[in-house]
C-alpha positions in Angstrom: 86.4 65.6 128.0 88.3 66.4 124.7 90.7 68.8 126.8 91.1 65.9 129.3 91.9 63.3 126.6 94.3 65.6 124.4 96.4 66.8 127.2 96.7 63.2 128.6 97.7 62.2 125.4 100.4 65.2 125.1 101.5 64.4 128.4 102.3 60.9 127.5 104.5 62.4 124.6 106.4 65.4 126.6 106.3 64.4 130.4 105.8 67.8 132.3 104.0 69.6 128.9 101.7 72.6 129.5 98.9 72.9 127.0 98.5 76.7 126.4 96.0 77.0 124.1 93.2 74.2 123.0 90.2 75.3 120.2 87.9 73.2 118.7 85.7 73.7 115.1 82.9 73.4 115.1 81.7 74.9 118.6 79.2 71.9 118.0 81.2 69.3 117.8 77.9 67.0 116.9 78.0 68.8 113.8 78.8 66.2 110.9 78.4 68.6 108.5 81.9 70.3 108.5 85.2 68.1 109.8 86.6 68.5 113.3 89.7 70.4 114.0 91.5 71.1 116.8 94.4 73.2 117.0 96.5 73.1 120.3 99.6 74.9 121.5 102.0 74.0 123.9 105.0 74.0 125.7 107.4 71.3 126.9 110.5 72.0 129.0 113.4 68.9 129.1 113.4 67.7 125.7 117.1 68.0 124.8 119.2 64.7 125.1 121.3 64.4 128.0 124.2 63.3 125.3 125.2 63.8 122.0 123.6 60.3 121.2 120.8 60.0 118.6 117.5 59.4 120.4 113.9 58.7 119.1 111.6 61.6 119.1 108.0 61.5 119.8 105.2 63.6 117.7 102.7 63.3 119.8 99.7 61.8 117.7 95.9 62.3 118.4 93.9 60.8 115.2 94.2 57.3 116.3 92.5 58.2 119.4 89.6 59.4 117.8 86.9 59.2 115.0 84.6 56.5 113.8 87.1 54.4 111.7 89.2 53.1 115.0 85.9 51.9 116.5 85.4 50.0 113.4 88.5 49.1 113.2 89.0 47.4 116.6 86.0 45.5 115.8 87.8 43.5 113.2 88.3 40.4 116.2 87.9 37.4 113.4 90.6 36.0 111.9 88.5 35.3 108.7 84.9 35.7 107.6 82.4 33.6 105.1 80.1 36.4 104.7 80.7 40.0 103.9 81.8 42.4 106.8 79.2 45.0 106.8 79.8 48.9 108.2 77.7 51.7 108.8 80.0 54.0 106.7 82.4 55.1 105.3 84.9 56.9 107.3 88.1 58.2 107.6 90.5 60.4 109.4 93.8 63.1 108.7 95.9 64.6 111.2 98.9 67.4 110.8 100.7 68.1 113.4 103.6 70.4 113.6 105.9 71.1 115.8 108.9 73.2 115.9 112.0 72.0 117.9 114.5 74.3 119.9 117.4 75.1 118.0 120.1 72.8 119.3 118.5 70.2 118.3 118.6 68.4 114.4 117.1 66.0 112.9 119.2 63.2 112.3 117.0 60.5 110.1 112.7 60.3 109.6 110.8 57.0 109.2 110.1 56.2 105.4 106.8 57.4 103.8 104.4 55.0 104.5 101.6 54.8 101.6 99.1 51.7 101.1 95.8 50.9 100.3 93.4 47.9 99.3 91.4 49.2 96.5 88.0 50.2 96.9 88.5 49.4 100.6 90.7 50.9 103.0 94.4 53.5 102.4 96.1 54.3 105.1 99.0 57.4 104.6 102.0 58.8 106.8 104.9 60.9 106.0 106.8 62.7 108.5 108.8 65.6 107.3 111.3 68.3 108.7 112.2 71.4 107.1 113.7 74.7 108.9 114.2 72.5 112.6 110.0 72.0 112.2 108.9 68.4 112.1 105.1 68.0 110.0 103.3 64.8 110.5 100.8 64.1 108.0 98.5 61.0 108.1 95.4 60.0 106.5 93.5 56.4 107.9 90.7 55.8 105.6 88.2 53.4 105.1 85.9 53.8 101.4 83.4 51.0 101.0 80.9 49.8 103.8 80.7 46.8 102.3 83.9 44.2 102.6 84.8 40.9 101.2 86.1 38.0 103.2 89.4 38.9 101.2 89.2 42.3 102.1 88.9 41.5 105.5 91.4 39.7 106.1 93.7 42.6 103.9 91.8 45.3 106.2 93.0 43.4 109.6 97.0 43.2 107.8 96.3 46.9 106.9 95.7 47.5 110.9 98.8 46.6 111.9 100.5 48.4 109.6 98.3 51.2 110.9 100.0 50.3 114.5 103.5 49.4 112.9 103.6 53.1 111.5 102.6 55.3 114.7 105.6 53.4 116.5 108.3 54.7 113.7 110.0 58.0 115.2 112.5 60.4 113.9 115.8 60.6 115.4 117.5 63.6 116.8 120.5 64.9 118.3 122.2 67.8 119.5 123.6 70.4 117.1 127.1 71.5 119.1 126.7 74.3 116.3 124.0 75.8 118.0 124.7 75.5 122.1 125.5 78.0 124.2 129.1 78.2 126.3 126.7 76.9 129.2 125.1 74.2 127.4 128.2 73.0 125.8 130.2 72.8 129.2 126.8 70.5 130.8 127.2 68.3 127.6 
C-alpha cells in the first residue's frame, strides 16, 4: 500500500516517472519506537521546458500525505470553539527530499523560507534550497501540546492554510543554453 501511495504521488509530480528503488525503516512499520523513513529513487524522462521560458517546478512532496498530525489536522471543521480542543498527542512530521536536476536546467528563483509557529502549540517549517543544480526540500509540520485553547484553535486552523499555501509555492527554472548540446540547442 505504501509503494502504491508513494508512486502515485510521484507520478502526479513527473508524469511518466519510474520508481527504481523504494526502502522503508523500520521493516515494522508499526514500530513507534524509532521514526519512519523512506528513501526512494527514481527516474523521470521529459522534464526540460519546451522554451527558454521560466516554468514552475514540482518537488514531489510525501509528508503531507501521511502521519498522525494531518488526520488531526483535517479534523479542525469548526470555525471556533468554547471549550478546549483536546488531541491524543502530540505529533509531528519532517520531510527532505532531494533531487538533482539534469544539467541544462537552472534554477531561476525559490519560494521564501517559510518559518511560523503558535507557541506551545503548533510550528510549521519549509525552506527549499538549491546548491550544485540539486534542489533540497526541508519541512517540519508540528503539533506540541494535546491540549488547545479556543484561541489556539482558531490560530491552528490559520496555521493550516499556511500549511496548504506553502506546498503550492514552487521554484522556477529554465534552460541553461550554457549547458545544451548542438542537438538540443537546434530543437530549442
Amino acid at each position: 500500500v505504501l509503494f502504491l501511495n508513494f508512486s502515485t504521488n510521484l507520478k502526479n509530480s513527473f508524469p511518466g516517472a519510474k520508481l527504481e528503488d523504494f526502502i522503508i525503516y523500520p521493516k515494522d512499520i508499526r514500530d513507534m519506537s524509532k521514526p519512519l523513513k523512506v528513501t526512494i529513487k527514481f527516474s523521470a524522462n521529459n522534464l526540460l521546458p519546451q522554451a527558454n521560458l521560466p516554468q514552475v517546478f514540482t518537488i514531489p512532496e510525501f509528508s503531507s500525505r501521511f502521519g498522525f498530525i494531518h488526520m488531526i489536522l483535517r479534523e479542525l471543521s469548526l470555525e471556533q470553539r468554547k471549550f478546549n480542543y483536546m488531541t491524543s498527542s502530540t505529533c509531528a512530521v519532517t520531510e527532505e527530499s532531494t533531487l538533482t536536476l539534469p544539467p541544462q536546467l537552472k534554477v531561476a528563483s525559490l519560494p521564501k523560507k517559510l518559518k511560523t509557529s503558535i507557541v506551545n502549540v503548533a510550528r510549521l517549517e519549509r525552506d527549499i534550497t538549491a546548491k550544485n543544480n540539486t534542489l533540497t526540500l526541508k519541512s517540519l509540520t508540528s503539533l506540541d501540546n494535546v491540549e488547545i485553547t479556543p484561541t489556539a484553535y482558531k490560530n491552528l486552523r490559520e496555521l493550516t492554510k499556511e500549511i496548504k499555501q506553502s506546498t503550492s509555492l514552487r521554484p522556477i527554472v529554465q534552460l541553461d543554453y550554457s549547458k545544451l548540446s548542438f542537438a538540443e540547442l537546434k530543437a530549442a
